[in-house]
Backbone atoms as SQL, in Angstrom:
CREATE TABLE atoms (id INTEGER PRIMARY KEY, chain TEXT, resi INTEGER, resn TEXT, atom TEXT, x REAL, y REAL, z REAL);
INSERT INTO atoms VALUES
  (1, 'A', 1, 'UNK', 'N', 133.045, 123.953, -298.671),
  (2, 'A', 1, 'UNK', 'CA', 133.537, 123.958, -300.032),
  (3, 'A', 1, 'UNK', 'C', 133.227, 125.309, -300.655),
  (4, 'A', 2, 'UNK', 'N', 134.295, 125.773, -301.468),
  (5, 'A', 2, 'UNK', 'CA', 133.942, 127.257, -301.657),
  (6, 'A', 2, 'UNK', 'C', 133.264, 127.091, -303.110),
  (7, 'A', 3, 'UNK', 'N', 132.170, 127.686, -303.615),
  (8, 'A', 3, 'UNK', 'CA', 131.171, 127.977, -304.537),
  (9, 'A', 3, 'UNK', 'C', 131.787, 127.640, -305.884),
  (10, 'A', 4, 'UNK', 'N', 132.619, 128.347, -305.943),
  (11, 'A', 4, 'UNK', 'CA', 133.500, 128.263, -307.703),
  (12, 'A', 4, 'UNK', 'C', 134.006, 126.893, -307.719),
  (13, 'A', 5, 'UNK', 'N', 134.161, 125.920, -306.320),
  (14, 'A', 5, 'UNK', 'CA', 134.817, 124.716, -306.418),
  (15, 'A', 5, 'UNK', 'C', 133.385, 123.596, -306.948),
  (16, 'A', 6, 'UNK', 'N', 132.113, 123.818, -306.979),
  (17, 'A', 6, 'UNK', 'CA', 131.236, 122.985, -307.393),
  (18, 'A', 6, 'UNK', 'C', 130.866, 122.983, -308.913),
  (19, 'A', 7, 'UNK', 'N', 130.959, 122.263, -309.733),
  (20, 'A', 7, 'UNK', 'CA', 131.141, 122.321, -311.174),
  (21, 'A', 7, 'UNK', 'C', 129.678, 121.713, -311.625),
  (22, 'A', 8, 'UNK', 'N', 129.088, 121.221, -310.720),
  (23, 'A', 8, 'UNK', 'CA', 128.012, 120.503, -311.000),
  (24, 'A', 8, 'UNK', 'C', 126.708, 121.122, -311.658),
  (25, 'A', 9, 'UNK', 'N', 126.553, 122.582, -311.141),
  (26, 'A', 9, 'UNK', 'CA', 125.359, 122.941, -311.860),
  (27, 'A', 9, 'UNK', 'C', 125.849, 124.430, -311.753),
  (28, 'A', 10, 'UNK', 'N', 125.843, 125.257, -312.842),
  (29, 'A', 10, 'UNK', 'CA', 126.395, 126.623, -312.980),
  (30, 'A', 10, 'UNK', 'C', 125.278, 127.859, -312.480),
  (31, 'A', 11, 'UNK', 'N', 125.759, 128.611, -311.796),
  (32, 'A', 11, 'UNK', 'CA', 124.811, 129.959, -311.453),
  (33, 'A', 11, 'UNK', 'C', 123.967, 130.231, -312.339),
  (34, 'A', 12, 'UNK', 'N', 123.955, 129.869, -313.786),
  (35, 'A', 12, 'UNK', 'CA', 122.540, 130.172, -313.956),
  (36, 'A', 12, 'UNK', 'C', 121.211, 128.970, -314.242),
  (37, 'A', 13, 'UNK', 'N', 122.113, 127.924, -313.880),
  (38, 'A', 13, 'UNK', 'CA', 120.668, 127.201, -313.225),
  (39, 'A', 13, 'UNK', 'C', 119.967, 127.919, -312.170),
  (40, 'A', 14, 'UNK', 'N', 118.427, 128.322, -312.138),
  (41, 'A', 14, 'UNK', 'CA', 117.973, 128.721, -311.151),
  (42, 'A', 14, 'UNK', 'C', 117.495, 127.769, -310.117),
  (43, 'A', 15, 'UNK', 'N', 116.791, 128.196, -308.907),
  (44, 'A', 15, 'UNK', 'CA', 116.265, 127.096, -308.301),
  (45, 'A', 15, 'UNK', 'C', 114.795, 126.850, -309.054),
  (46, 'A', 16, 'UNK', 'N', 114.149, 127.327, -309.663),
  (47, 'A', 16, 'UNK', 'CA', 113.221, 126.761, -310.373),
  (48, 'A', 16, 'UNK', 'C', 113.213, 125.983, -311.614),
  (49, 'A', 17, 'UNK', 'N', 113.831, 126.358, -312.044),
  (50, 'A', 17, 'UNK', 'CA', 114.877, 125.385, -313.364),
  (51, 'A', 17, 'UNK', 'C', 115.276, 124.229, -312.713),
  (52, 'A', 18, 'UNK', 'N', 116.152, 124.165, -311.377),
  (53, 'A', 18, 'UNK', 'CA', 116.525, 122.512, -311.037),
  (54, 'A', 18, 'UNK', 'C', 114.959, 122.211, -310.404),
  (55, 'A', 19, 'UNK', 'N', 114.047, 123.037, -309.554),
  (56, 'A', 19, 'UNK', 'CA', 113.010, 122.387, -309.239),
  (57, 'A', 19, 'UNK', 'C', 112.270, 121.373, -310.821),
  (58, 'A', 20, 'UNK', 'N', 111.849, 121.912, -311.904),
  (59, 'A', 20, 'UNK', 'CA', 111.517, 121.751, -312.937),
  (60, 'A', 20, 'UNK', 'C', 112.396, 120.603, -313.367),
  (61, 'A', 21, 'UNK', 'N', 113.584, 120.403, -313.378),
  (62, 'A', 21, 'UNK', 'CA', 114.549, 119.407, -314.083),
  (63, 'A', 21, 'UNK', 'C', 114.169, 118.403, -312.918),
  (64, 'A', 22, 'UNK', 'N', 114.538, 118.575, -311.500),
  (65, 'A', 22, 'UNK', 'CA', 114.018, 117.482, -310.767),
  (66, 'A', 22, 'UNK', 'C', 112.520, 116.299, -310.835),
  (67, 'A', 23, 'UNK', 'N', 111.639, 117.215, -311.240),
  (68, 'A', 23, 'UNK', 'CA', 110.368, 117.009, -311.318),
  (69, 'A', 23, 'UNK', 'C', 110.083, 116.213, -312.546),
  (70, 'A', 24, 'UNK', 'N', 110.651, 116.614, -314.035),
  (71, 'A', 24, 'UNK', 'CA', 110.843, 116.055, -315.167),
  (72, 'A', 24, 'UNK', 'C', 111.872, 114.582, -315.184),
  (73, 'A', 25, 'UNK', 'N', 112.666, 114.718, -314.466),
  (74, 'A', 25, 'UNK', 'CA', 113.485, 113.537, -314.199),
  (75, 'A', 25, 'UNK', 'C', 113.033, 112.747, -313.151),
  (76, 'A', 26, 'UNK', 'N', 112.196, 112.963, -312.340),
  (77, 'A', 26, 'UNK', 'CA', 111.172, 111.827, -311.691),
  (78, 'A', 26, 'UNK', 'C', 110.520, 111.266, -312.356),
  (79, 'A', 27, 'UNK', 'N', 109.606, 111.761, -313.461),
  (80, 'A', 27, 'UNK', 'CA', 108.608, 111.578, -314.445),
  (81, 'A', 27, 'UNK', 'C', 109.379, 110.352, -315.166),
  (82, 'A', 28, 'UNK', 'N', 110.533, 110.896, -315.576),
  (83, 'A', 28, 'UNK', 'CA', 110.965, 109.601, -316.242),
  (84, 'A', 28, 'UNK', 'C', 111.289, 108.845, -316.116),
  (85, 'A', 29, 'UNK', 'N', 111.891, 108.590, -314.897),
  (86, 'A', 29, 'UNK', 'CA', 112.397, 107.539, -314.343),
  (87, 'A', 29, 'UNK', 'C', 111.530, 106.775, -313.746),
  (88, 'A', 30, 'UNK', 'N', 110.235, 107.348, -313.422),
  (89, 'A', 30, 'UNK', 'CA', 108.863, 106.259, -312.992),
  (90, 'A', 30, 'UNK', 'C', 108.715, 105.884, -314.100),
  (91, 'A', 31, 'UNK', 'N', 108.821, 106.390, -315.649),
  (92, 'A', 31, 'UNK', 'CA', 108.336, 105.581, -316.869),
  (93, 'A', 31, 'UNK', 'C', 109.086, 104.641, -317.045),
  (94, 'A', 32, 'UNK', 'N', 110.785, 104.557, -316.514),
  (95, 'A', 32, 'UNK', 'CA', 112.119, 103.938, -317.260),
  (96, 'A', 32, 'UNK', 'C', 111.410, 102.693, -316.397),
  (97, 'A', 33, 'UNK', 'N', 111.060, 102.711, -314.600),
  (98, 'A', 33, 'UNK', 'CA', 111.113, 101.851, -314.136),
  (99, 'A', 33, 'UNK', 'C', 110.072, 100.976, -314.001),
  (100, 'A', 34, 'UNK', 'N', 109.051, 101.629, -314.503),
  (101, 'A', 34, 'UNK', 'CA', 107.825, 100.560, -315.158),
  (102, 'A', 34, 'UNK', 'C', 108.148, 99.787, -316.328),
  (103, 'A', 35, 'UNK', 'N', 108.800, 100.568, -317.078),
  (104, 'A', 35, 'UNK', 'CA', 109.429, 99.580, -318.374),
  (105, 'A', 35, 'UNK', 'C', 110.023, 98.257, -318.170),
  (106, 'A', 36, 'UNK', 'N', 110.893, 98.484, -317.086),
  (107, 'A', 36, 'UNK', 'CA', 111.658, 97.665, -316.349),
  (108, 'A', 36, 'UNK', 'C', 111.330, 96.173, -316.294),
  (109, 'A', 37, 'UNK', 'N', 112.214, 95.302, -316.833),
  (110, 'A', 37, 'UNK', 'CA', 111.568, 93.742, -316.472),
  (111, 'A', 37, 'UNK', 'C', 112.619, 93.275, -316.063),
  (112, 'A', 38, 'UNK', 'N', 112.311, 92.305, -315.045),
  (113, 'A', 38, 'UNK', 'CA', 113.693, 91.705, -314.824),
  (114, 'A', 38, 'UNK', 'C', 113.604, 90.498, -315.443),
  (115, 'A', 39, 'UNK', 'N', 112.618, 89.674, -316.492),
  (116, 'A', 39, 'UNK', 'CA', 112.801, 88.652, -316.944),
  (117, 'A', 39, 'UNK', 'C', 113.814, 87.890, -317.334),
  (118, 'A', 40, 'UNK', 'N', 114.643, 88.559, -318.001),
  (119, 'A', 40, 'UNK', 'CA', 116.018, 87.946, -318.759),
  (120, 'A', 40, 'UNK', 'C', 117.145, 89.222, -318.647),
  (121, 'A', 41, 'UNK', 'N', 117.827, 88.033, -317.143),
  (122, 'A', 41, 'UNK', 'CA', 119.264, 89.008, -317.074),
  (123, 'A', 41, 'UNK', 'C', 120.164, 89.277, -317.880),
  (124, 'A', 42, 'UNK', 'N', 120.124, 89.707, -319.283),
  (125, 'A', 42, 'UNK', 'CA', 120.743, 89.862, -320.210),
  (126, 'A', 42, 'UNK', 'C', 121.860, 91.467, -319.744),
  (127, 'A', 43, 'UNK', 'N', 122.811, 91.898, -320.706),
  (128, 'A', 43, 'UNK', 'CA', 123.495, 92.979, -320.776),
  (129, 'A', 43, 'UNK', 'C', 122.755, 94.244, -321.040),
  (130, 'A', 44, 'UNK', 'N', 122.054, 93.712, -321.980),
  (131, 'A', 44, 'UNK', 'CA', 120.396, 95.254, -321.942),
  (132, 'A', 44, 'UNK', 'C', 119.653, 95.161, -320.563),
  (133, 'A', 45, 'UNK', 'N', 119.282, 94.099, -319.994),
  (134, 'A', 45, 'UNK', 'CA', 119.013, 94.661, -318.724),
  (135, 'A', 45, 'UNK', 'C', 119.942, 95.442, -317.934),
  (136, 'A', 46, 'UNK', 'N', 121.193, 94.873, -317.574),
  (137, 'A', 46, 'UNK', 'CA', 121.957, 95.510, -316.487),
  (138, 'A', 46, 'UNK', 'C', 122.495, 96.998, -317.137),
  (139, 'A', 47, 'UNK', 'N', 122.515, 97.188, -318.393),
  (140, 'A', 47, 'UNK', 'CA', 122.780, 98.248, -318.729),
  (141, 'A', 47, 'UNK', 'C', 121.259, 99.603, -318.529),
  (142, 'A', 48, 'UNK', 'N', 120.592, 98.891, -318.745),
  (143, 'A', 48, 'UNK', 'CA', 119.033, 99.736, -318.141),
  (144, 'A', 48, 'UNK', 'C', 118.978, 100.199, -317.039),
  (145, 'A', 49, 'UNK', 'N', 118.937, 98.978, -315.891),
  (146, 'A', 49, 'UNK', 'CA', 119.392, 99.294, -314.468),
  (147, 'A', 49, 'UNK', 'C', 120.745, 100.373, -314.410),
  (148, 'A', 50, 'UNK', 'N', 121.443, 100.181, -315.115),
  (149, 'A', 50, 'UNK', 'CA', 122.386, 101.095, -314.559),
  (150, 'A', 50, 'UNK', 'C', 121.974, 102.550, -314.846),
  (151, 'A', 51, 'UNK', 'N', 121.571, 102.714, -316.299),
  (152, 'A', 51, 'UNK', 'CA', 120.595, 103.981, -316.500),
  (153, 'A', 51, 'UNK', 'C', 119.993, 104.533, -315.525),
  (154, 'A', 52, 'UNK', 'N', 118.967, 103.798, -314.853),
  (155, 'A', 52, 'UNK', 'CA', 118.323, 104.290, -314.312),
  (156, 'A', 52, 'UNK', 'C', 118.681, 104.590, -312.861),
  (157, 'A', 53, 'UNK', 'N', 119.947, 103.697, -311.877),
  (158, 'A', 53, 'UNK', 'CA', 120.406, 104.351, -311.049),
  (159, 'A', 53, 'UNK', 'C', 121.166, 105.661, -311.443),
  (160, 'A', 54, 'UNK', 'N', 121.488, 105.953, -312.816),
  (161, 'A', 54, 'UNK', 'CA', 122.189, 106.970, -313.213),
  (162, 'A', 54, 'UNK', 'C', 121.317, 108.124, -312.722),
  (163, 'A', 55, 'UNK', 'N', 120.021, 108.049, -313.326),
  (164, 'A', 55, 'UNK', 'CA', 119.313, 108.944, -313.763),
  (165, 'A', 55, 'UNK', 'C', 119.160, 109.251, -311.894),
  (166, 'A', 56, 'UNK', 'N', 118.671, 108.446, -311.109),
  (167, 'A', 56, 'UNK', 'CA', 118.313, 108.228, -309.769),
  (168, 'A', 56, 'UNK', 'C', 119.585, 109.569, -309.125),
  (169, 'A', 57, 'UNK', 'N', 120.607, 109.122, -309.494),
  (170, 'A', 57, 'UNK', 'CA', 121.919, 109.842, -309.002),
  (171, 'A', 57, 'UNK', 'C', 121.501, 111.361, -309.316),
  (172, 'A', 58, 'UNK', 'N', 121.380, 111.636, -310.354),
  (173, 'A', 58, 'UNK', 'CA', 121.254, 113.119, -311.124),
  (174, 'A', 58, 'UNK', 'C', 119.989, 113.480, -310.281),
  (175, 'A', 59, 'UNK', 'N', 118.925, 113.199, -310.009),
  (176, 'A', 59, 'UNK', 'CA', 117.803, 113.802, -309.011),
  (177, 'A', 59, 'UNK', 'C', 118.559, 114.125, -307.983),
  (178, 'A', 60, 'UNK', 'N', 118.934, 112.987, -307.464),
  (179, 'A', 60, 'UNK', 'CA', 119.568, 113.238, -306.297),
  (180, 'A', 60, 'UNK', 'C', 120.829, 114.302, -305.889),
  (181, 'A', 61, 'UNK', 'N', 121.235, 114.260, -307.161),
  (182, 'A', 61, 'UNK', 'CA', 122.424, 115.620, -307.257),
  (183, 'A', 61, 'UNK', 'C', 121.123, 116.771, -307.153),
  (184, 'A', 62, 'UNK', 'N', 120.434, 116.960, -307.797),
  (185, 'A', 62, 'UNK', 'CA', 119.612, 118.145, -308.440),
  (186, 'A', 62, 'UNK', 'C', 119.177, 118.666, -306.786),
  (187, 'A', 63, 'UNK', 'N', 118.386, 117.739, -306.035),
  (188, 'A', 63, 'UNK', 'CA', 118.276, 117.804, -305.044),
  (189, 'A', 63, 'UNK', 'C', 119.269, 118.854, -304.076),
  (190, 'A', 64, 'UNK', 'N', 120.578, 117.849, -303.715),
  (191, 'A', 64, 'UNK', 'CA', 121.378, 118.497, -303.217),
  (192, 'A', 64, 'UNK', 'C', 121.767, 120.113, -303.231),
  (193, 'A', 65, 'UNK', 'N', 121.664, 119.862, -304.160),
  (194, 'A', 65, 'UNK', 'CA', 122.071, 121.719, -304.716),
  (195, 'A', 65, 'UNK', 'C', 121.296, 122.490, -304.645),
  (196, 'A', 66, 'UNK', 'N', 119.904, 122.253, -304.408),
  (197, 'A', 66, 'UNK', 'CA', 119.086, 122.949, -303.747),
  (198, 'A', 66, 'UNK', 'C', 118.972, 123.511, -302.050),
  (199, 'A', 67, 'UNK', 'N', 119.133, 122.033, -301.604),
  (200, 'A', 67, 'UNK', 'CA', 119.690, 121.874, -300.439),
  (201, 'A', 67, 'UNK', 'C', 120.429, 123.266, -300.040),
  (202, 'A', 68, 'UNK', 'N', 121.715, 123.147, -300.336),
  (203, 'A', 68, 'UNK', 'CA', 123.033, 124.007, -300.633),
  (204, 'A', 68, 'UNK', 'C', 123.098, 125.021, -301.111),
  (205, 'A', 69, 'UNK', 'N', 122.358, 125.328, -301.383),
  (206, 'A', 69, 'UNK', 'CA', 121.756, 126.563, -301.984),
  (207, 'A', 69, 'UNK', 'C', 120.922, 127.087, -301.017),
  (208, 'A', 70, 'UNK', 'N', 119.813, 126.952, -300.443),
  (209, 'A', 70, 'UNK', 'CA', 119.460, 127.381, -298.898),
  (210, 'A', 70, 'UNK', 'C', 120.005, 127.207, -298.122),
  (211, 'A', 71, 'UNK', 'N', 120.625, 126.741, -297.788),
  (212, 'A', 71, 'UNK', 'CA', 122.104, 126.773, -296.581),
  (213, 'A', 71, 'UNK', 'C', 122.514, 128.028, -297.072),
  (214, 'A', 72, 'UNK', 'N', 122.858, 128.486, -297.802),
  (215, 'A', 72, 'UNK', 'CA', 124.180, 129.150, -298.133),
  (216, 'A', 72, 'UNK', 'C', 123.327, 130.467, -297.960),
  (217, 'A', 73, 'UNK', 'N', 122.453, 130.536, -297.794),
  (218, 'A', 73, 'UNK', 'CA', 121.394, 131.881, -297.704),
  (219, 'A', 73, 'UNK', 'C', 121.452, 131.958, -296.820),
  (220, 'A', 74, 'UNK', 'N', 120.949, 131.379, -295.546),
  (221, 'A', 74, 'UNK', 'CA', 120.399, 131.487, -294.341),
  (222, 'A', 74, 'UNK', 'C', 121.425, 132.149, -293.767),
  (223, 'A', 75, 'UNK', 'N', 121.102, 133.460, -292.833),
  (224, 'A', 75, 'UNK', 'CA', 122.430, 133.750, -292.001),
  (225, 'A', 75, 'UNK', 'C', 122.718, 132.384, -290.851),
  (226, 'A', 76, 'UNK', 'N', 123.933, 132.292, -290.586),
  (227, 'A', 76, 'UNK', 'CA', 124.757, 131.437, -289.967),
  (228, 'A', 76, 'UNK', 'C', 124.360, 131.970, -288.096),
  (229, 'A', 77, 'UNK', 'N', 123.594, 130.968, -287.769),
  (230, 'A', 77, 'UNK', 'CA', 123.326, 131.303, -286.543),
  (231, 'A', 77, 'UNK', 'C', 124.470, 130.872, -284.981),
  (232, 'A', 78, 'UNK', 'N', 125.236, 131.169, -283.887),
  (233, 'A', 78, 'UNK', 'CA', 125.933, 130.594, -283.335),
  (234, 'A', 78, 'UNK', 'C', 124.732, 130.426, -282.018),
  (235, 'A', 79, 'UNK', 'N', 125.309, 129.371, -281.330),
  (236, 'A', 79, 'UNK', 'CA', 124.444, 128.416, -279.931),
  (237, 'A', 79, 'UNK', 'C', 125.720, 128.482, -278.883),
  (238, 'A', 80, 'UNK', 'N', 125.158, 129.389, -277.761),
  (239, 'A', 80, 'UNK', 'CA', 126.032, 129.192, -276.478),
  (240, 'A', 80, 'UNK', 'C', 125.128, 128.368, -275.459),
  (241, 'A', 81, 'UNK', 'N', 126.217, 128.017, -274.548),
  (242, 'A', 81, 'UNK', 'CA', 126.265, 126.911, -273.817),
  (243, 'A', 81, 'UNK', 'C', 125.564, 127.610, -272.551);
């Protein structure tokens, strides 16, 4: 996928900035999911849960792009047979 085609986090997010946003969005989401009750399956619950797989998603993006971001550094090595 070519670079300008990822919309998700702009060149000047750094990688310490998403390290930092990753790290802060763990934090909260261990607070969201201690909050968490499943006592009464109400619409505020499932709407919570969904929050918080939201939030789960966005680490996990944050992640990625880090990922992808060292890939994209590394020279490209080839393997003969």
């Amino acid at each position: 996928m070519d670079k300008r085609q990822r919309v998700a986090f702009s060149d000047d997010d750094t990688d310490e900035n998403l390290r930092g946003s990753i790290i802060k969005g763990k934090q909260a989401l261990a607070l969201k999911e201690t909050e968490f009750k499943w006592d009464n399956p109400s619409l505020s619950l499932i709407a919570s849960a969904l929050r918080i797989l939201t939030e789960q998603n966005k680490i996990i993006m944050k992640q990625n792009e880090l990922i992808l971001r060292e890939l994209e550094t590394r020279p490209t090595t080839v393997r003969s047979k």
